[in-house]
Backbone as ProteinMPNN parsed JSONL, in Angstrom:
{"seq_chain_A": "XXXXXXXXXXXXXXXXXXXXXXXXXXXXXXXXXXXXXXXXXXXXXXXXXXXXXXXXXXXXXXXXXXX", "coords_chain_A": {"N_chain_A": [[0.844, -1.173, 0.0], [0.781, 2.14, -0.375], [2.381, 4.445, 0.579], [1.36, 8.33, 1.166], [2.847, 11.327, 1.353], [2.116, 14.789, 2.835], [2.54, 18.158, 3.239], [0.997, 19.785, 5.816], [-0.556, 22.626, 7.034], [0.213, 23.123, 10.135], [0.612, 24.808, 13.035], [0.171, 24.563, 15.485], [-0.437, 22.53, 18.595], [-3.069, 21.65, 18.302], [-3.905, 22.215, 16.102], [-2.881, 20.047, 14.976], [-4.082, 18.078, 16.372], [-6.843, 18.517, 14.884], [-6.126, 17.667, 12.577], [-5.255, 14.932, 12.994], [-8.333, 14.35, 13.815], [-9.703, 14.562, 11.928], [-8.897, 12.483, 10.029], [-8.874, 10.403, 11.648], [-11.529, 8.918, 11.399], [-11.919, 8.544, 9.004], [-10.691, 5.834, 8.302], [-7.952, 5.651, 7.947], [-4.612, 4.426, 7.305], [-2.111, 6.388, 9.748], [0.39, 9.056, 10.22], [1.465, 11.753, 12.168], [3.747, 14.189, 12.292], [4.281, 17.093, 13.725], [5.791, 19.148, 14.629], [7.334, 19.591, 11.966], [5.258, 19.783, 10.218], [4.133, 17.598, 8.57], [2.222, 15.07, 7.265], [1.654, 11.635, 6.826], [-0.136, 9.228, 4.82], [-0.992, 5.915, 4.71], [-2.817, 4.156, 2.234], [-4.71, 2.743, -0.258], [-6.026, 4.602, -1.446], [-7.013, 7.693, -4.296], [-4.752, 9.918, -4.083], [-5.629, 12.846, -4.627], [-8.22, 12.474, -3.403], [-7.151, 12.08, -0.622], [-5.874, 14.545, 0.086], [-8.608, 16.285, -0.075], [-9.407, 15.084, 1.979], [-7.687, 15.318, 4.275], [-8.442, 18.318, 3.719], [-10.906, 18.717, 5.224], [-10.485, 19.694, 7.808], [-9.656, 22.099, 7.805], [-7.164, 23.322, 6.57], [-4.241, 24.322, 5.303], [-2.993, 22.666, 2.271], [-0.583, 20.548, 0.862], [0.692, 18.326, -1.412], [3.183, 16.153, -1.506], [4.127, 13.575, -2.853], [4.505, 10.144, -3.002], [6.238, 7.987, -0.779]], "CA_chain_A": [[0.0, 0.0, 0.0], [1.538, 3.649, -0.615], [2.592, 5.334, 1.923], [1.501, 9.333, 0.564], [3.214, 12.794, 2.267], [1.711, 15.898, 2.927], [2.718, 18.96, 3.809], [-0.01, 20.451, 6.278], [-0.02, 23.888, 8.021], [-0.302, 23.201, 11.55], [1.692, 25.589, 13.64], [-0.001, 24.619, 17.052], [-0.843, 20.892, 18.756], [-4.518, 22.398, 18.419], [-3.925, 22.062, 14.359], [-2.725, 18.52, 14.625], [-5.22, 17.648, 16.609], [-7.822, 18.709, 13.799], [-6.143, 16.684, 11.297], [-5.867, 13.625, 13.529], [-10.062, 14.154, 14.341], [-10.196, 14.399, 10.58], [-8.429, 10.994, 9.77], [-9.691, 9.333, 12.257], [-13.012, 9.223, 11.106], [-11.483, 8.484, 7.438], [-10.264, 4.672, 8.238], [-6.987, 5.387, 6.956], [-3.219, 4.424, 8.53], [-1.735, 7.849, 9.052], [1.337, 9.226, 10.88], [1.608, 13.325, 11.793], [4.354, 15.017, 12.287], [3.272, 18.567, 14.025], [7.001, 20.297, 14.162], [7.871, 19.297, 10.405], [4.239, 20.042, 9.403], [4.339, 16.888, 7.864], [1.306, 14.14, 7.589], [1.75, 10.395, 5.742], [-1.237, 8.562, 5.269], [-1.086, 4.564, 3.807], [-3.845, 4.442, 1.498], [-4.979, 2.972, -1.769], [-6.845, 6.152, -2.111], [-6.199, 8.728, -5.406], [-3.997, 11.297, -3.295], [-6.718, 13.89, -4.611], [-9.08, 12.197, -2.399], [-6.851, 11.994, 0.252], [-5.918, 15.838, 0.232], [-9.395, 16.732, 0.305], [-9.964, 14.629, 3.39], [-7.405, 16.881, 5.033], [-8.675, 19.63, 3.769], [-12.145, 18.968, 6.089], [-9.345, 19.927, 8.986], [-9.566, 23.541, 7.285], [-5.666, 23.511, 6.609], [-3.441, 24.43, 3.747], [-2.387, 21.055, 2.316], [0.561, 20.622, -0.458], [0.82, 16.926, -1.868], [4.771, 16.013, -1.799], [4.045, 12.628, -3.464], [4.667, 8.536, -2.176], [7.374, 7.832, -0.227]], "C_chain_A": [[0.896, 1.246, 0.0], [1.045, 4.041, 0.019], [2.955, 6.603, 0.995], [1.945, 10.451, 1.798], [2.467, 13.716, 2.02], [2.012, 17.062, 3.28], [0.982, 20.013, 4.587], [0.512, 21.669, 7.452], [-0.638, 23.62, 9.439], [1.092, 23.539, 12.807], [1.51, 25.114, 15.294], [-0.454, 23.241, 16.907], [-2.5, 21.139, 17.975], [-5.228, 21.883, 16.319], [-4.17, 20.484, 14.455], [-3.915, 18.12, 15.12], [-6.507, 17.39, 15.564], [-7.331, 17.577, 13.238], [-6.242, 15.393, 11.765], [-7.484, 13.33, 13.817], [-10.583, 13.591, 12.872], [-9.64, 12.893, 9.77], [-8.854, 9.216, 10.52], [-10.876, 8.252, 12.097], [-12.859, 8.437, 9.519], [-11.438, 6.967, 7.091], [-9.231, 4.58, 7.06], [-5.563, 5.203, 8.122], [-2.943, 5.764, 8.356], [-0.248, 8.117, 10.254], [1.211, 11.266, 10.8], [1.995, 13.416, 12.76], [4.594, 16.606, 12.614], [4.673, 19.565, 13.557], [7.098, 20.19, 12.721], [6.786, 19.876, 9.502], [3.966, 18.675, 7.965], [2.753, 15.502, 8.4], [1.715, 13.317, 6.523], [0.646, 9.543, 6.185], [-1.112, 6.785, 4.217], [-2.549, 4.229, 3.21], [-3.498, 3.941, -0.269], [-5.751, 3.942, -2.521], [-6.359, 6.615, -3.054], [-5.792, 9.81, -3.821], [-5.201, 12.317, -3.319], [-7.776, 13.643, -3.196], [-8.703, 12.408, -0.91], [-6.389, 13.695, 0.946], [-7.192, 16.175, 0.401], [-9.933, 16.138, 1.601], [-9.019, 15.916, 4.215], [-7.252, 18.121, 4.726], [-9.549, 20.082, 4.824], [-11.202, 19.49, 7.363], [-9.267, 21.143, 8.58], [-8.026, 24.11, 7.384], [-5.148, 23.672, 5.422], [-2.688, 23.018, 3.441], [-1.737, 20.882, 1.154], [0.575, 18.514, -0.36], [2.773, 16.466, -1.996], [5.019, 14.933, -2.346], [4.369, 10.882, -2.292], [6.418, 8.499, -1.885], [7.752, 6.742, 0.627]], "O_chain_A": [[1.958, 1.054, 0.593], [-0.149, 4.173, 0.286], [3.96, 6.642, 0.285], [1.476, 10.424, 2.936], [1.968, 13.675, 0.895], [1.342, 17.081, 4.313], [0.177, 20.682, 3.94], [1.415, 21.695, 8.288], [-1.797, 23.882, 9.762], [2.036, 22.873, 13.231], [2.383, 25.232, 16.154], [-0.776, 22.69, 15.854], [-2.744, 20.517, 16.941], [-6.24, 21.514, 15.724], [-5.177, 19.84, 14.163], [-4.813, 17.805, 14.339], [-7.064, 16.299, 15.445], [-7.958, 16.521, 13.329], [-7.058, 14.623, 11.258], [-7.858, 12.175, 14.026], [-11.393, 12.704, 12.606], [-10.318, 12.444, 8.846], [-9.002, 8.018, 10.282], [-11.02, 7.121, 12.561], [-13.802, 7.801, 9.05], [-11.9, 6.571, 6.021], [-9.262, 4.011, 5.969], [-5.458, 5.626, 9.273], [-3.251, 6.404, 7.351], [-0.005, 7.229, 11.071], [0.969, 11.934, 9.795], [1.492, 13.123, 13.845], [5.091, 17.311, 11.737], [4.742, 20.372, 12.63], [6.743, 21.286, 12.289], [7.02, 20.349, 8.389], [3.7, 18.874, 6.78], [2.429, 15.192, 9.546], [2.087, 13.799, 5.454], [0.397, 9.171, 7.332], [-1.187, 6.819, 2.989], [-3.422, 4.045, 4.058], [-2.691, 4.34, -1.108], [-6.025, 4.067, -3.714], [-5.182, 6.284, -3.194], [-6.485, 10.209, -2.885], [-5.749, 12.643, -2.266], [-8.001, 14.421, -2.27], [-9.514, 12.785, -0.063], [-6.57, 13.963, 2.134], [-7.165, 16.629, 1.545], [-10.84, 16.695, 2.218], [-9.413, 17.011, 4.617], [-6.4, 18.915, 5.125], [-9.439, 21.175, 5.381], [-12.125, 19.724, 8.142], [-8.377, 21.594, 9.302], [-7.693, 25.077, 8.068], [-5.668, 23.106, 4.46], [-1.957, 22.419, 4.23], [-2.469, 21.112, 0.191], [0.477, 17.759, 0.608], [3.3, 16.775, -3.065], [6.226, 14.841, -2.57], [4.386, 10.795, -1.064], [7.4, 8.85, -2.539], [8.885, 6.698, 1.107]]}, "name": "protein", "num_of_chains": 1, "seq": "XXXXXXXXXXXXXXXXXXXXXXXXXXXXXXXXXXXXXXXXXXXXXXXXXXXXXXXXXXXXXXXXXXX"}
């Protein structure tokens, strides 16, 4: 399964938090990274899909590709 990166803006725990509420919910593996601003989620999802999930987290979200 591909393991995808993200760059998400979350400057405070308060952020992460969001995006973890928002993944949670998703039934996806995920890993985040709060200092780095960094989220990886394992997923046969299209990436698209998977960016707009953490978008519902109301965050700026850059795609950095599989890794």
């Amino acid at each position: 399964m591909p393991k995808h990166e993200f760059e998400v803006d979350m400057p405070c725990t308060g952020c992460s938090n969001a995006v973890n509420n928002v993944l949670k919910k998703e039934d996806v593996k995920f890993e985040i990274d709060q200092p780095k601003n960094l989220v990886w989620i394992e997923s046969d999802k299209d990436a698209e899909v998977l960016m707009e999930m953490l978008k519902k987290a109301g965050k700026q979200v850059k795609y950095n590709g599989t890794k």
